[in-house]
Structures are given as structure tokens and as C-alpha cells.
N, C-alpha and C positions, 0 to 999 in steps of 0.2 A: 444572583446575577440577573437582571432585566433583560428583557428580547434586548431593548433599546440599545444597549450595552455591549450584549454579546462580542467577543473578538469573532473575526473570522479569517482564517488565513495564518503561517505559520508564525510570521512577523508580529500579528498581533497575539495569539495563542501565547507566543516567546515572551511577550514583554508582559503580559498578564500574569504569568506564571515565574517566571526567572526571580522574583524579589519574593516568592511564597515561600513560606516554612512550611517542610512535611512533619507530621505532628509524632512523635515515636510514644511508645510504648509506656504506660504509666508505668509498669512493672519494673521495667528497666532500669529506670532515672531510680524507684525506690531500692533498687538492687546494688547500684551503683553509689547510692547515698549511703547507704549500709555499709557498704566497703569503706567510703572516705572516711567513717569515722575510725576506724583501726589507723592509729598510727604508726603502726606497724607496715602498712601499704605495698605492695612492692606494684608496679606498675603492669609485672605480666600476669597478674591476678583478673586487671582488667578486662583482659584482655578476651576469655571465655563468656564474659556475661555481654559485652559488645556484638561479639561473632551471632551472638542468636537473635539479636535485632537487624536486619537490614536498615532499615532507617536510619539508628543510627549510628551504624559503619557509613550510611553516604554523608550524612554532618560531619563526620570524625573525619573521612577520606579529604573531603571538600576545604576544612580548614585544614585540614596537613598539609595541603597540597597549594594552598593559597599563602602560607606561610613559606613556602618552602623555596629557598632562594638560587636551587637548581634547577633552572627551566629543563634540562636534561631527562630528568628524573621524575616518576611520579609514584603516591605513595599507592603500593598495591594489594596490600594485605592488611588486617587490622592491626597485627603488631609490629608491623613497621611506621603506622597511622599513630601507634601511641608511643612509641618510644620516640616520634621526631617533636610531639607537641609536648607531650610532657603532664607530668596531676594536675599544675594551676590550669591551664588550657582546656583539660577533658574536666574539670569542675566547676570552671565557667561557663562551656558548653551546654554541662547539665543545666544549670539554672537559667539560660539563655531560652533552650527549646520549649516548644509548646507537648504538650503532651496529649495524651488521648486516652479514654478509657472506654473501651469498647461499648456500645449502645446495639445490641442482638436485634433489636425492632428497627433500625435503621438499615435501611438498604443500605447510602455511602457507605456506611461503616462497616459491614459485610465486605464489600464487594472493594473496597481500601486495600482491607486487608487478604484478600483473596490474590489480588494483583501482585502484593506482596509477595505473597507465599509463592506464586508461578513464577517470582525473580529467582528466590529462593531454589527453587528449581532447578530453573536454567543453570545458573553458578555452579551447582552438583553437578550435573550432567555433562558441563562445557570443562570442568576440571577433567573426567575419566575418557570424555571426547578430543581432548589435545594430544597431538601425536609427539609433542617437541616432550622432552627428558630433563630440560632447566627446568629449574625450578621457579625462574622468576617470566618466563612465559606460561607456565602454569597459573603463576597469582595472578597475571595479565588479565589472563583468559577467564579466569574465576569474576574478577572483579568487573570486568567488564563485560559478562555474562549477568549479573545481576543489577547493574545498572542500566542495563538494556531495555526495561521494560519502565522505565521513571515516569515516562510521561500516562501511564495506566495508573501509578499511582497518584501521581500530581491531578487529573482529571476527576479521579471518585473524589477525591475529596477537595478542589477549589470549582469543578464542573458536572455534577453531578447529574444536573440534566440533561447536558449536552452527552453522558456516555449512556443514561437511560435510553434518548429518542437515538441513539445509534443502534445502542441493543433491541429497540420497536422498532426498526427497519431492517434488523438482520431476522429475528422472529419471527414478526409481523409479517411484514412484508416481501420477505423472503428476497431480500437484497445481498449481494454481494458483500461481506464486508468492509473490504478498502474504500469501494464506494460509497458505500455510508458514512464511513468516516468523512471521508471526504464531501460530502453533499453536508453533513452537518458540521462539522469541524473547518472545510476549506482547506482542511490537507489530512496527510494520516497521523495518526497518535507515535506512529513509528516517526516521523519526520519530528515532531512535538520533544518525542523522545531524544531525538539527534542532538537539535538545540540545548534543551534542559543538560545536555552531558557535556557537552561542549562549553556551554553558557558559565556552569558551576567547575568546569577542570577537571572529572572527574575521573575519565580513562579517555586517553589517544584511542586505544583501539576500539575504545565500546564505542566513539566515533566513526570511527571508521567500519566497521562491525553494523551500522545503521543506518550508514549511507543506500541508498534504494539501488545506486551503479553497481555496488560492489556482489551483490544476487547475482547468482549464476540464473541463465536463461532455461526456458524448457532444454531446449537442442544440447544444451552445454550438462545439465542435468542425465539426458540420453546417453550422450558421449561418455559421461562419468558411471551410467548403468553397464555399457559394454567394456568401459576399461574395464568393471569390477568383475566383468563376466570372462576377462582372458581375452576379449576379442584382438584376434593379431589383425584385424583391416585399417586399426586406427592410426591416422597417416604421421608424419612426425611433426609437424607442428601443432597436429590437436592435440599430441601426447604432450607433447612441451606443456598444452596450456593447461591441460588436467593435471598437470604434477603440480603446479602455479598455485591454480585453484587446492588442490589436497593440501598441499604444506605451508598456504595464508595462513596467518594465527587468526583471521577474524571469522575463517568459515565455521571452527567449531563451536565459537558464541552465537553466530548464525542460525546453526543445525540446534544448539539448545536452546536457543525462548523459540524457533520455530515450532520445536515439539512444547515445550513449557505453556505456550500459548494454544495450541492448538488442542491437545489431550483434552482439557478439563472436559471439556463438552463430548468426549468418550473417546478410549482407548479404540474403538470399534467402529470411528466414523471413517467416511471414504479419504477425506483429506490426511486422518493419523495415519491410516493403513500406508500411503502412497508416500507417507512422511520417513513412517519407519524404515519402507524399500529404501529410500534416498538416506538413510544414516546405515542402515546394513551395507550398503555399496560403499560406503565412507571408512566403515568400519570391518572392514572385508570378512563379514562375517553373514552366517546365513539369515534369513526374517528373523528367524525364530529364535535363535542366540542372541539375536540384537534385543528382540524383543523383553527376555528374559534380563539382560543385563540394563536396559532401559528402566524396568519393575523394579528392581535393586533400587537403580541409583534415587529413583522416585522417594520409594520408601525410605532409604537415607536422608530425604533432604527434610521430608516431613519430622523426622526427628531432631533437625537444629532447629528449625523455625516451628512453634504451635502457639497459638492462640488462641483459648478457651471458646468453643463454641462455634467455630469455624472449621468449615472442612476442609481438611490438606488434602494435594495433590494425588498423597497418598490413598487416602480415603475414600476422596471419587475416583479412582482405580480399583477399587474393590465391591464398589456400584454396579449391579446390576444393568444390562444395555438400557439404555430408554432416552424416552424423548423429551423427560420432563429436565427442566433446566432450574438454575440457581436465580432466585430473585432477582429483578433489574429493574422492575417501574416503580417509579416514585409516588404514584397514584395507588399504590397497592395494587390493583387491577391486572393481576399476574393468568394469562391466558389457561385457561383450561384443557384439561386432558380429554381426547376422545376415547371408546372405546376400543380403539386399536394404539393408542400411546400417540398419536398424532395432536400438536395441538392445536386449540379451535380458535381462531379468530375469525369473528365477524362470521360466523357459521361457515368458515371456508375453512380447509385441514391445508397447512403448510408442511413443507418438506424439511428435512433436517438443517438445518442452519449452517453456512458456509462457515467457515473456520480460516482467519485470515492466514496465509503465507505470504511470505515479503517478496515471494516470487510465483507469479502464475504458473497454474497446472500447466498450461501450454501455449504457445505462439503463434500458431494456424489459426487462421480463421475459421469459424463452424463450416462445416461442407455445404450447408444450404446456400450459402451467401455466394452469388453469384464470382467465381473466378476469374474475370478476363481482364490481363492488366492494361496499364493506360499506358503502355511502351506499343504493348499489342497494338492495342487501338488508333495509334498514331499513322501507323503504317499502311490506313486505309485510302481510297481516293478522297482526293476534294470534291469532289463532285459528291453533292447531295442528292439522294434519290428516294420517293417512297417506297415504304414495302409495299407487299404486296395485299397483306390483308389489313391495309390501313385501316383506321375507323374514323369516325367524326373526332373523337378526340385527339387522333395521332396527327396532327399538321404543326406546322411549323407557325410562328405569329409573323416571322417576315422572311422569308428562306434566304431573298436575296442577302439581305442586310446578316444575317448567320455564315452565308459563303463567302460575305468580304471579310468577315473579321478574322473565319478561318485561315483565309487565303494570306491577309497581312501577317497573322502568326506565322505558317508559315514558311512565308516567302519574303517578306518585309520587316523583320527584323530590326532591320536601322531605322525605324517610325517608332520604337518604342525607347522612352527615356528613361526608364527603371522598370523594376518589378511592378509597382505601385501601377504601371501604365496598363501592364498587359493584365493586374486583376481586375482594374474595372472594365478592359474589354471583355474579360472574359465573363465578366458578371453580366454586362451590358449585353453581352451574345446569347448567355444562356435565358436569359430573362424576357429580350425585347427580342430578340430573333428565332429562339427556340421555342418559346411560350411556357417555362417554369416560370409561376407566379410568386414563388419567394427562395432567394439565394444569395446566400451567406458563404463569406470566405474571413477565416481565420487565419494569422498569423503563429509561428512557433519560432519562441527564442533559444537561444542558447542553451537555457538552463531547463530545457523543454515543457515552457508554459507556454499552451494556448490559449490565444485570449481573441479575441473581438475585433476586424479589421475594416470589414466594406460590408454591406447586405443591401440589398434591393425587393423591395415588396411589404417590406416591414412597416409596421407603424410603429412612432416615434418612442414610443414607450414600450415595445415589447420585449420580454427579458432575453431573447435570442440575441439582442444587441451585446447585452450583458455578459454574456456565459462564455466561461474561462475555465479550462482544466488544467492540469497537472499530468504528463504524460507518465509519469510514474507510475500514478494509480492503474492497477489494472484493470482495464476496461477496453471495447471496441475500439476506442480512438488508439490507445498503445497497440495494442494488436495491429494494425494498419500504420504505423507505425516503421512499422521494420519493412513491409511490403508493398510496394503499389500497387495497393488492391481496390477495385472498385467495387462498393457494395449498394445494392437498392433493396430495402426492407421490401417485401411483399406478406401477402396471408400466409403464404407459405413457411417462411421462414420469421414472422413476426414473434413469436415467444423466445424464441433462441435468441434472435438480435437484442429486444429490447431487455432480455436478460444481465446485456453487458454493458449497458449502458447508465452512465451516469443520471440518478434521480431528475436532477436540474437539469439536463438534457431532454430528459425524459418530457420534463413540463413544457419546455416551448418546442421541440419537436412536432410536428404531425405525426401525430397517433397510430397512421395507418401505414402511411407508403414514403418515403424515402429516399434520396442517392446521398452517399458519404464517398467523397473521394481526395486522399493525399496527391500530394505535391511534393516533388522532391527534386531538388540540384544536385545531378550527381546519386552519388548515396546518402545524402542528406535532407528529413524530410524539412520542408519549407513554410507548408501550410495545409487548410483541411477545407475544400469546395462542397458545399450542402448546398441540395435544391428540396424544395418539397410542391404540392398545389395549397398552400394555403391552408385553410380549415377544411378543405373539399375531403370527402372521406372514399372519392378516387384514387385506384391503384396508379398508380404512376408503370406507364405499359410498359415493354420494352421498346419502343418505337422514341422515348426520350430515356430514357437510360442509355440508350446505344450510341446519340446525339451528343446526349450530355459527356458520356467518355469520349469521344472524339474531339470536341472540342476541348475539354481539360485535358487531352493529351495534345493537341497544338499548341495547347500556354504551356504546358512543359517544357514542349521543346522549344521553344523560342527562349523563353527562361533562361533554359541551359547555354542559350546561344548566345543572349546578354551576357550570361558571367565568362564564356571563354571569349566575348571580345573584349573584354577588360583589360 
């Protein structure tokens, strides 16, 4: 696939992929041919040599379920999958698929089936993690536990690069993973994944089970550590919502690709440890019983699915700790090991590689990052004054013209025609009244994409005009997000911030110094106000940090004041 070409974005990913055949098992099709010659046949013979393919249980589920003329219903087990199609259907099938015969020197082909194997996984796991006693919420949860992770297989093998220079920014680069995906993909493999299951029918809940909304938050995670702890302070409608959350059928396909996904890279990293706390509290059992039953169900899954020459889940469970990892560049050029297990790129040692979860460790903002909200800040006089240890660079570029716009926010109200009126004051204020040389304001819709609305200081071509996120992704902007929080990057606090920040961000950002500040109607946020100096590799003082929330908290509140005259 060409630069030129590339999809970006989940719309385009979706239709790139939705018409691709996943290639199954040559072994299979040859196992399966074997059988059709016995005329003797009976159908639930099939049905044992299917189960140890995922692949093609999702073809086999996919046409059952396409054929199948009760939208009611959907098929959720293999042998409900073959008794609805029938031998002519599963013999067509066969010679229908593409097949694959493992290639050991090929990364895709490695790393195809390793994705595999981690679905594999999850389906065991999410089977002995459902708390319901039907039987047919079990197959639910089985089936839609291993289709959970499709779009990790649909990418090794139709986008191989694009999962390499993901995995060279989680490595490498020591990026985030969501955010990687995201800077190179335009959304996450999880979102990829939604569609593709959606797209082909393949499980309601493994939909719903994928949805980004459906993650329980940090806070809500907490609440679920104290319920599991006995705590009687928890009040009664959080209890209501932690029983909600416990008895969803989509949290224990959830809780299994989160572990599925997250182990390979060690049973011993900080993310699995903090994972397994969170399915012990699930499972109201102690770390260490979880743990051990966790080991189990591993090593059972590694026994339905194997494929010669690839290591199961199992297997890197019995791996010594370390920091060496499983091939991903397609360049061969697979980073080296230092003398302390750390490995070496570009003669710099990176740290242990992030390990995606569908829901961030936490929802606070790092403690460096300046706390004063823009409610607070409203509150202060209109009267503009210097401090006291001004410097040449703390003035204002027209103070008068900064006091009128504040004072119209807010005092004059009925002078503003919509939102759209009071962002370009407020951009016009911060820029030509306050003296920030470049300020951007983003919009956020509905379906919480921010995207690119007003900027002042820009030149016409620069990619800040461009850039567009996904509050989904975990990153600074979700984080702020939930809180009106105002932040200004300083030296202080610059490795932490620009930690959470999206690559693309990263790039038309100023490097050094910083303000990010939400907008919100109500409890709803609205939009995202960035100021920076330019290319100037000046800290941006507190003498306009202080300014600039003041004045974004005047367009708030006038904001709020347009929509309750409505």
C-alpha cells in the first residue's frame, strides 16, 4: 500500500478493509477436505477441527449469520454456525477462502498469527470470567471475546506497515500506545475493530463490548476496588452503578482482550500487575488466586489454538522477565539490547513500552500542571492591573482594547450573535490585546471529535490549522476533558505534559511553553483555547497564563449566558 494511498481515519480504514478476506489456516481447509471425502460425514465431526481455527469460525459465523433470516438471533458458537449452514455451504466456503501457509522469516506472518492466538485468549478467559450460568450468554461472551481483537488481525496482514511504525513509536519512541495508533492509523485498532464486527454481523455484544463509552473510567474502576474491598461508605447510587457495571455481559469480554492484549509484553509489567488488581476485584478473589487462575485459563487456550513455530500466550508466560520484545520492523532492523535488558535506540535506552488499555490508568491531571479553574478565574475583577514583578516581556499589546472585550463578555451579552461571535473575540482579545502571538480554538462535536475552527497568528499552510483528535484516545486533551482545567506547559512540568500528547500535536505545538484550555456549556465541554509565542523558545510567564484564563473564563460565561437565553 503506497504513502499516496494510505486510508486515514476510521471511515477510510472501514472501507479498506470490510471487503478483505482473512486468509485461514492451510492445515485446516486440508483437514476439512479429508473429512468431506468420507461419505459417511456427520456434521458435528466438523465441528472440533473448525473450533481450533479462529479464522475460520469468524467466515463460518459471518455466513451463518448473513444467511440467517432471524435478525433476532445470532449464531454464537461453532456448532450452532454448522448446523444452521449446513456440508454444501461449509464446502463452498472451503474453496472460497484464501489460505496461508506460514512464512517463519516474515514478520506479517509472525505477528498475523500471534494477534490470533491473543483472540484466542481472550475467548478462554472471557468464557471462566462470566458470571451469568446460561449457557447461551456464555457462547455470547466467548464469541464475542474473540472477535474483539479483528481488527489486529485484519492490519498484520492488509497493513503491515502501518502496525510496524505503530509498534516504532511505542518502542522507539516511547509513545503511548493509543496515541500511536492514533497519529498513525487516525483512530485506534480498537475503533477498526468495532467496525469490522459490526460491518461483517459478527457478535452484537462484541460491538458493544468495543465501544470506547462503554470502559469504565479511572474513578469508576476505584469505586469498584472499594466495593471489592467491603467498603460500607459507598453511597447508593454508586452501588446501583457498580452492580450495572459487574452484571454487563460486555465487561468480562472487556476485562479478557484487556489482559489478552496487554500480558504478551510480560506477565510483570506495571500495566498487567494493575490489570490483574482490576479482574481480582471483579473476581472477588485475592491477586494471587486470580493470578494463578488467570495461568490456567492461559495455558488452556494455548492448547486449542498452536501454530507451528509461533509462541503462544502460553509460552511467553513461562519467559523469563525482560525487555526484549517479539519482531515488528519490517526493515529487519529490530533494536538492540543493552547491557542491562534496556533497549538501545539511536544510543538512547527506553523505558518499558506502554501496553494499550481501552481505559486510562487515571483521570487527574499530572500534579505539575497548574490547577486553577476557569470558573475560579472568572470570579476575578475587571480591572486589569500589572503585577508587581513585571518584566519587559509581561505587558499587555493593548490593555485598553483586552478591558473592552472583557467587559462586553461580561456585561454585554446581547452584542454577541452566537458562539462563533464570542470565539473570535476571544481570539481577537487574546492575541491583539493580550500579546499571545499564535491562538487556536477548536471545536468538539457530538461524537467527541476535535477538529480545527478559528486560529490567529498562523500562516496559511501550517498543520495546526489541520489537526483534529478523537477525545477517545487517551491523551491530555481527554484528560481536560472531564475538568476545567487550565494548563500551561513549562520546563518544569514539560516531560510529563508532552508525554500525553498526541504525536501530531506534538509537531505543530511550540516545543517549550504552552496554555491549553477547555470550554464548556454547562457540563458539556464545547471546545479547546491554545495560545503559544510562536517559534520563540520563551516560557510563556505567569503574567499571561493568568490573563489568558481570565479572559477564557469571560467567554464561558457569556457562552453559558447565550444558551440559557435561548
Amino acid at each position: 500500500m503506497g504513502q499516496s494511498t494510505r486510508p486515514f481515519g476510521i471511515n477510510e480504514w472501514t472501507t479498506f478493509l470490510k471487503d478483505k478476506q482473512l486468509p485461514v489456516l492451510v492445515k485446516t481447509v486440508q483437514r476439512l477436505e479429508h473429512l468431506f471425502a468420507n461419505p459417511d460425514l456427520s456434521l458435528q465431526e466438523l465441528v472440533p477441527v473448525i473450533e481450533q481455527d479462529p479464522i475460520f469460525t469468524l467466515h463460518l459465523v459471518r455466513l451463518a449469520n448473513s444467511l440467517n433470516k432471524n435478525t433476532e438471533t445470532q449464531a454464537n458458537t461453532v456448532e450452532l454456525a454448522v448446523s444452521t449452514l449446513g456440508l454444501d455451504h461449509i464446502q463452498n466456503l472451503c474453496r472460497q477462502l484464501p489460505v496461508i501457509k506460514i512464512n517463519h522469516a516474515s514478520v506479517p506472518h509472525r505477528k498475523y498469527f500471534h494477534a490470533v492466538a491473543n483472540s484466542a485468549h481472550a475467548s478462554v478467559q472471557a468464557q471462566f470470567l462470566c458470571r451469568s450460568t446460561n449457557r447461551s450468554v456464555i457462547n455470547d461472551s466467548r464469541i464475542a471475546a474473540l472477535f474483539y481483537g479483528v481488527g489486529h488481525w485484519a492490519l498484520w496482514r492488509y497493513a503491515p506497515q502501518e502496525m510496524s511504525e505503530i509498534n516504532i513509536h511505542i518502542y522507539e519512541k516511547n509513545n503511548d500506545v493509543v496515541m500511536a495508533e492514533n497519529d498513525v492509523l487516525g483512530c485506534t485498532i480498537q475503533q477498526i475493530s468495532e467496525s469490522l464486527v459490526e460491518s461483517w454481523n459478527l457478535s452484537r455484544l462484541g460491538t458493544q463490548a468495543l465501544k470506547h463509552s462503554t470502559s469504565p473510567d479511572a474513578e469508576m474502576l476505584e469505586r469498584l476496588h472499594c466495593y471489592a474491598q467491603g467498603d460500607d461508605s459507598i453511597e447508593e447510587a454508586e452501588h446501583r452503578e457498580i452492580k450495572q457495571l459487574l452484571n454487563a455481559t460486555f465487561y468480562p469480554v472487556k476485562l479478557a482482550n484487556w489482559l489478552a492484549l496487554t500480558v504478551p509484553y510480560g506477565w510483570n509489567k506495571i500495566k498487567a500487575l494493575r490489570l490483574i488488581g482490576i479482574i481480582s476485584d471483579f473476581m472477588k478473589n485475592s491477586e494471587d488466586e486470580a493470578l494463578a487462575l488467570l495461568h490456567q485459563r492461559c495455558a488452556l487456550s494455548s492448547r486449542t489454538f498452536r501454530v507451528e513455530g509461533i509462541l503462544s500466550p502460553a509460552a511467553l508466560m513461562l519467559l523469563l522477565p525482560s525487555n526484549q520484545v517479539l519482531s515488528y520492523r519490517m526493515d529487519g532492523k529490530q533494536p538492540k539490547l543493552s547491557d542491562n535488558g534496556q533497549t538501545e535506540v539511536k544510543k538512547q535506552h527506553t523505558t518499558t513500552a506502554k501496553i494499550p488499555l481501552n481505559t486510562p490508568p487515571s483521570q487527574t491531571v499530572p500534579k505539575k500542571i497548574i490547577p486553577d479553574t476557569v470558573q475560579e478565574t472568572a470570579n476575578q475583577s475587571v480591572t486589569v492591573q500589572h503585577s508587581a514583578d513585571t518584566t519587559l516581556q509581561d505587558k499587555f499589546a493593548n490593555k485598553a482594547g483586552f478591558q473592552k472585550l472583557a467587559n462586553k463578555m461580561l456585561k454585554d451579552t446581547q452584542l454577541f450573535k452566537d458562539d462563533l461571535d464570542v470565539y473570535s473575540d476571544l481570539l481577537r482579545g487574546l492575541k491583539s490585546g493580550l500579546g499571545i502571538k499564535r491562538v487556536s480554538l477548536f471545536k468538539v462535536d457530538q461524537q467527541g471529535q476535535l477538529s480545527s475552527l478559528l486560529h490567529a497568528g498562523y500562516t496559511e499552510n501550517d498543520p495546526m490549522r489541520r489537526f483534529s483528535v478523537n477525545l477517545e484516545i487517551p491523551s491530555l486533551f481527554k484528560k481536560l476533558s472531564h475538568k476545567p482545567k487550565a494548563v500551561r506547559m513549562t520546563d518544569e512540568n514539560r516531560k510529563q505534559i508532552r508525554a500525553e500528547l498526541p504525536e501530531r500535536f506534538k509537531a505543530c505545538s511550540n516545543q517549550r511553553s504552552f496554555i491549553l484550555i477547555p470550554l464548556f456549556r454547562e457540563k458539556t465541554l464545547i471546545a479547546f483555547v491554545y495560545g503559544d509565542h510562536d517559534t520563540e523558545q520563551a516560557e510563556i510567564s505567569e503574567f499571561y497564563f493568568k490573563y489568558f484564563k481570565y479572559l477564557c473564563a469571560a467567554a464561558n460565561r457569556c457562552l453559558n449566558r447565550i444558551s440559557a437565553a435561548k
